[in-house]
C-alpha positions as a Markdown table, in Angstrom:
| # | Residue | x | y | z |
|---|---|---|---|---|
| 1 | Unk | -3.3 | 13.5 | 25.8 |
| 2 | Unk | -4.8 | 14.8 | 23.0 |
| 3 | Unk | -6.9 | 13.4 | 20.4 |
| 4 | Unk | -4.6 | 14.5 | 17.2 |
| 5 | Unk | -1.9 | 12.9 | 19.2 |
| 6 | Unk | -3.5 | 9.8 | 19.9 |
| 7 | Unk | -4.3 | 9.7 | 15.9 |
| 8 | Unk | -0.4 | 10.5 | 15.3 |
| 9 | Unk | 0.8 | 8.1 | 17.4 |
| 10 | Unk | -1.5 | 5.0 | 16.0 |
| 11 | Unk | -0.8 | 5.9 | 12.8 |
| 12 | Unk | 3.0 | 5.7 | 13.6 |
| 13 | Unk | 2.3 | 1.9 | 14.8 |
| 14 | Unk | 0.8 | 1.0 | 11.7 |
| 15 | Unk | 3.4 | 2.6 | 9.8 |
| 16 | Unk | 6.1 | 0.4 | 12.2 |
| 17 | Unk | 3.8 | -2.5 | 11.5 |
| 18 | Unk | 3.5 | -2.3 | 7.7 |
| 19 | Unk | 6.6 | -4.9 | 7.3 |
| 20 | Unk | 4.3 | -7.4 | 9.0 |
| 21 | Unk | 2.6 | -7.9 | 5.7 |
| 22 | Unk | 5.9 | -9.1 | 4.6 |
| 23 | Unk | 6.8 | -11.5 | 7.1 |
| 24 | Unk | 4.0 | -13.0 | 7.6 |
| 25 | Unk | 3.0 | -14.8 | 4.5 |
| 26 | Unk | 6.8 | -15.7 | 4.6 |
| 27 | Unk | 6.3 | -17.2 | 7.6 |
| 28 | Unk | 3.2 | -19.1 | 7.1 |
| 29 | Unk | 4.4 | -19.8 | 3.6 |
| 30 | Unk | 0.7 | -17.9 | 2.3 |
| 31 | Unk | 2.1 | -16.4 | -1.0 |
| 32 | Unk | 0.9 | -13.0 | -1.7 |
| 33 | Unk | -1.1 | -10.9 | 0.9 |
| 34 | Unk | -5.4 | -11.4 | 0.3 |
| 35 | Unk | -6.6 | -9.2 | -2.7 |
| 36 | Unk | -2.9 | -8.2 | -4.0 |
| 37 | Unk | -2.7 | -10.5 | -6.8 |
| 38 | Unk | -2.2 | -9.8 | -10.4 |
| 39 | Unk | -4.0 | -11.7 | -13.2 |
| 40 | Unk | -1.2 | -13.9 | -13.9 |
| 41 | Unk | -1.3 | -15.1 | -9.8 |
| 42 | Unk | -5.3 | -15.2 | -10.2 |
| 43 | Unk | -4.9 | -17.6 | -12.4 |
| 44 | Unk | -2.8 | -19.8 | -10.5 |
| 45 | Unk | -5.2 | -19.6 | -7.7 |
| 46 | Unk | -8.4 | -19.9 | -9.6 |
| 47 | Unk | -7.6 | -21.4 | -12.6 |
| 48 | Unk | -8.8 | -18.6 | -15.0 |
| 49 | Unk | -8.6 | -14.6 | -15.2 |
| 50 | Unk | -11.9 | -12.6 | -14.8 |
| 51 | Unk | -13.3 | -10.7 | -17.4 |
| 52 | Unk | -12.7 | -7.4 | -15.5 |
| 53 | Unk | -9.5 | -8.1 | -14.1 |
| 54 | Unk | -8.2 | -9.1 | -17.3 |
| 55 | Unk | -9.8 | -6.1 | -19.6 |
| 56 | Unk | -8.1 | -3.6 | -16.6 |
| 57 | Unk | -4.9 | -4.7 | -15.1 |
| 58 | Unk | -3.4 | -3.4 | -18.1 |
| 59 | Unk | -4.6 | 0.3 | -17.1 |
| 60 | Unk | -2.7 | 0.9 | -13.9 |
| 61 | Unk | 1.0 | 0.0 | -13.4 |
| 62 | Unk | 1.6 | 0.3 | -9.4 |
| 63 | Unk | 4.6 | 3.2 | -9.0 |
| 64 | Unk | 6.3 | 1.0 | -6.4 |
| 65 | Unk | 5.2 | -2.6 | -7.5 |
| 66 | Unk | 5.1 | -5.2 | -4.3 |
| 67 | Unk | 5.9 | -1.8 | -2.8 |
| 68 | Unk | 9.8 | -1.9 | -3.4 |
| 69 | Unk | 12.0 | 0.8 | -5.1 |
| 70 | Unk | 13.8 | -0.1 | -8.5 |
| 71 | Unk | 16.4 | -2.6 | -7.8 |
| 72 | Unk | 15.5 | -3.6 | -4.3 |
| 73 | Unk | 13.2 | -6.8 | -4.9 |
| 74 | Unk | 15.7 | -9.1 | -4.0 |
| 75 | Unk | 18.3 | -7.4 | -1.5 |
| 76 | Unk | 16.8 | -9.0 | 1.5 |
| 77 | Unk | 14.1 | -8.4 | 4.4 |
| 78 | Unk | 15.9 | -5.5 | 6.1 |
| 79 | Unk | 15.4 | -3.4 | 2.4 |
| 80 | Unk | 12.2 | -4.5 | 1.8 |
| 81 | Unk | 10.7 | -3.7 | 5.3 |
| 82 | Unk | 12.8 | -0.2 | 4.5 |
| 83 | Unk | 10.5 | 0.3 | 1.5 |
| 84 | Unk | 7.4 | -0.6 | 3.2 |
| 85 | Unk | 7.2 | 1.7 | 5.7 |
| 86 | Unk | 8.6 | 4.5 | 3.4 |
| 87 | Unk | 5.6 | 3.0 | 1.2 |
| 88 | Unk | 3.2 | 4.1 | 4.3 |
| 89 | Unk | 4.6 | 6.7 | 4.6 |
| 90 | Unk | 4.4 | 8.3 | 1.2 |
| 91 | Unk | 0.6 | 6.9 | 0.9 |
| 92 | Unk | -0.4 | 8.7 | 4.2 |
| 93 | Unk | 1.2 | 12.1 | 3.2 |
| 94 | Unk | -0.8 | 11.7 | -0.3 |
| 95 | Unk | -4.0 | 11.5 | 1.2 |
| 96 | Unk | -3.3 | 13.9 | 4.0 |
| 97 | Unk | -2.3 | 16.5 | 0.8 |
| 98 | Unk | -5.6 | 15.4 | -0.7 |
| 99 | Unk | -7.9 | 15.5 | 2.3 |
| 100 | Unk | -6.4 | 19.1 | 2.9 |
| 101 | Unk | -6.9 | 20.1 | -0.4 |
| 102 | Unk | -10.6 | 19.0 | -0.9 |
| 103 | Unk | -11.4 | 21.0 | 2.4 |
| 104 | Unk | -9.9 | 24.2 | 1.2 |
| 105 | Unk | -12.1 | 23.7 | -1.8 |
| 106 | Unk | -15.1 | 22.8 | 0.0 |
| 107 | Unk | -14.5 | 25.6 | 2.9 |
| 108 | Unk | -13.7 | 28.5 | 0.5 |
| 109 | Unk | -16.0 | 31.4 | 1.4 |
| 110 | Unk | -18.3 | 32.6 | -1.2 |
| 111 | Unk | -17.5 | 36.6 | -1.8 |
């Protein structure tokens, strides 16, 4: 088997795995997933909002937020894992687009 299949096929089993990261903090009742939270769950946790945190979350809105479509975030676990792995999927075709793109740039002949 080949190496780029290999790579295809792993990639696949993360993308069939992604919904893991919603049922297990369900499960062990853990809240949000480590290094996901928003300043207003920061402050639950720690008790106040860090400077940086504070002076930036207001720069970047997520395009999927908790990585659901528009109306989904409460239609149940077989939506949500739906949404995650079209989530993985999207993200892993963005950066394939990108990678592809910064080595045309960088392999462009010069004439």
């Amino acid at each position: 088997m080949k190496i780029t299949t290999k790579f295809l096929i792993g990639i696949a089993a993360l993308v069939a795995l992604s919904p893991l990261g919603l049922l297990l903090p369900a499960h062990f009742k853990a809240g949000g997933a480590w290094g996901e939270w928003g300043a207003d769950e920061m402050q639950k946790l720690v008790g106040y909002v860090p400077k940086g945190l504070a002076k930036l979350s207001s720069l970047w809105s997520a395009p999927m937020p908790d990585y659901a479509f528009k109306g989904w975030e409460g239609k149940g676990l077989s939506r949500l894992s739906f949404a995650y792995i079209i989530s993985a999927i999207v993200g892993i075709g963005i950066i394939v687009l990108v990678m592809i793109g910064i080595g045309k740039l960088l392999s462009k002949k010069d004439d």
